[in-house]
VOGU-3710 file (C-alpha; in Angstrom, 3 decimals, decimal comma):
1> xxxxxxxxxx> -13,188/12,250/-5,496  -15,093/10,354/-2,934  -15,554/6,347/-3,078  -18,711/4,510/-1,764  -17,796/2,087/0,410  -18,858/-1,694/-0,303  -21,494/-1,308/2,278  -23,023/2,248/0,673  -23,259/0,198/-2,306  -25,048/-2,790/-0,739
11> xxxxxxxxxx> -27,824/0,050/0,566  -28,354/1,147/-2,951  -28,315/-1,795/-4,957  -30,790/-3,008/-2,068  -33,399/-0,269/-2,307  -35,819/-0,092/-5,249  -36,787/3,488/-5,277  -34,503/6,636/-4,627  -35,787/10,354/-4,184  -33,400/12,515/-6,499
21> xxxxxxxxxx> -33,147/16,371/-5,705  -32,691/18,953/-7,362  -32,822/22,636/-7,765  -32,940/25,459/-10,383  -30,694/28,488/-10,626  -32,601/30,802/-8,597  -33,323/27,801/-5,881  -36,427/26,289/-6,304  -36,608/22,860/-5,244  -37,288/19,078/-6,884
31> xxxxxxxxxx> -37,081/15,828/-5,906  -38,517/13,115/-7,849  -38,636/9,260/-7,639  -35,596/7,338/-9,239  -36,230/3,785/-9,888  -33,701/3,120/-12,567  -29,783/4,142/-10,894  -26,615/1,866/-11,131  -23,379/1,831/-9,538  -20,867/2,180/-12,130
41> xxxxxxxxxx> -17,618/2,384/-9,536  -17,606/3,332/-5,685  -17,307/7,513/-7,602  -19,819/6,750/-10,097  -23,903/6,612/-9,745  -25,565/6,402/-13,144  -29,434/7,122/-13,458  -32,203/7,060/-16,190  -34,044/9,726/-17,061  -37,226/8,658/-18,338
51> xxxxxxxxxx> -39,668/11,758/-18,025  -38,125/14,167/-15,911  -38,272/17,394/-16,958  -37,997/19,591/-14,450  -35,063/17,453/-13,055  -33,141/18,194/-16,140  -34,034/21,879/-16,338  -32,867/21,719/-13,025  -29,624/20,126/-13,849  -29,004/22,009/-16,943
61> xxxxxxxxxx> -29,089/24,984/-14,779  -27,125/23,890/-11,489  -25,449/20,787/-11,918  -25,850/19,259/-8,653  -28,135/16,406/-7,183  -28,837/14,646/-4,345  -30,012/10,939/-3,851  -31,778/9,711/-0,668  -31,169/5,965/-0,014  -33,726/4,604/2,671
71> xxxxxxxxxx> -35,349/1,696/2,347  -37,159/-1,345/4,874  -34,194/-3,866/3,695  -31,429/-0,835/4,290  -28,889/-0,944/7,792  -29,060/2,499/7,774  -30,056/6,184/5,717  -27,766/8,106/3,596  -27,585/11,042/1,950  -25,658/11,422/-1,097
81> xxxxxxxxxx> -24,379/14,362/-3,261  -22,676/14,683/-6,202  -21,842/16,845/-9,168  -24,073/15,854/-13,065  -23,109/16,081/-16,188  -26,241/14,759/-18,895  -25,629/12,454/-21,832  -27,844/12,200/-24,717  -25,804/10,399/-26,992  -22,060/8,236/-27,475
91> xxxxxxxxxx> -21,730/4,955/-25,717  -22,627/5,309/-22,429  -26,203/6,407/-23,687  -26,435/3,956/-25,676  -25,434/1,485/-23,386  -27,567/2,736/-20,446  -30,367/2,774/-23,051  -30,102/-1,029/-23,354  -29,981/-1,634/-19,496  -32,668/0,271/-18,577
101> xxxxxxxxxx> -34,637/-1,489/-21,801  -33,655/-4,942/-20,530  -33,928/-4,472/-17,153  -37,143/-2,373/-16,534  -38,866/-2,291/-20,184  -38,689/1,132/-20,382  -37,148/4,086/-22,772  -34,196/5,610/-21,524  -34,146/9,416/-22,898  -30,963/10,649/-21,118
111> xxxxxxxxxx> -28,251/9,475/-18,896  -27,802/11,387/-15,463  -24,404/10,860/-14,645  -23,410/11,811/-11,220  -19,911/11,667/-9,704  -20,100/11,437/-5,987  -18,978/14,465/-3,674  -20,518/13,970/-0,339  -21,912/11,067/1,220  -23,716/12,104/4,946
121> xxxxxxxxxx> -25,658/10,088/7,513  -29,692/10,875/7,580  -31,029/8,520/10,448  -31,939/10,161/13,536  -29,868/10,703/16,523  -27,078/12,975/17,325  -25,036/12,009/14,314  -27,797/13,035/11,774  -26,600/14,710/8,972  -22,514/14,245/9,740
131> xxx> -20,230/13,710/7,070  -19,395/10,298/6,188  -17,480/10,808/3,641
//
């Protein structure tokens, strides 16, 4: 499995909103803002499905995602992919349901978990888009 690297995780936990992709069976695309993700470990990305719908039809059909991490306070762009699996109950729902209530006020109706499997650089240049990790 791949590990973030200190760094990576410094990008995340420093930008506020992520684009998540996404897309269905037969390939149609969606990417949707992600304001509620955690690191769990350097494998582990947890995010919050509030009201995304098509993301999870998405993910129910092709469990794969990709998170975008870009931001003004950022060193840098990344790219990261990993494989999903959705939770809608046990205790890592229930304990992502009380982190997302405590830290953004809002109900947390699934938890996206998404083991890392691909970590690329996205800033322009001739490197765009090369494996990182």
């Amino acid at each position: 499995m791949v590990k973030l690297t200190s760094e990576m995780i410094e990008m995340i936990k420093a930008t506020r909103v992520m684009p998540l992709a996404t897309a269905s069976a037969d390939g149609e695309p969606n990417v949707v803002p992600v304001g509620v993700l955690y690191v769990m470990d350097p494998e582990t990305l947890w995010i919050g499905n509030q009201f995304m719908k098509a993301t999870e039809k998405n993910l129910r059909e092709n469990p794969r995602a990709c998170i975008y991490v870009w931001g003004p306070q950022t060193k840098g762009c990344l790219k990261i992919k990993g494989d999903v699996t959705l939770v809608n109950e046990g205790p890592d729902y229930e304990n992502m349901k009380q982190k997302v209530m405590e830290d953004k006020k809002l109900v947390c109706n699934q938890l996206i978990v998404m083991k890392v499997t691909g970590v690329y650089d996205c800033k322009s240049g001739p490197d765009a888009g090369a494996k990182i990790l």
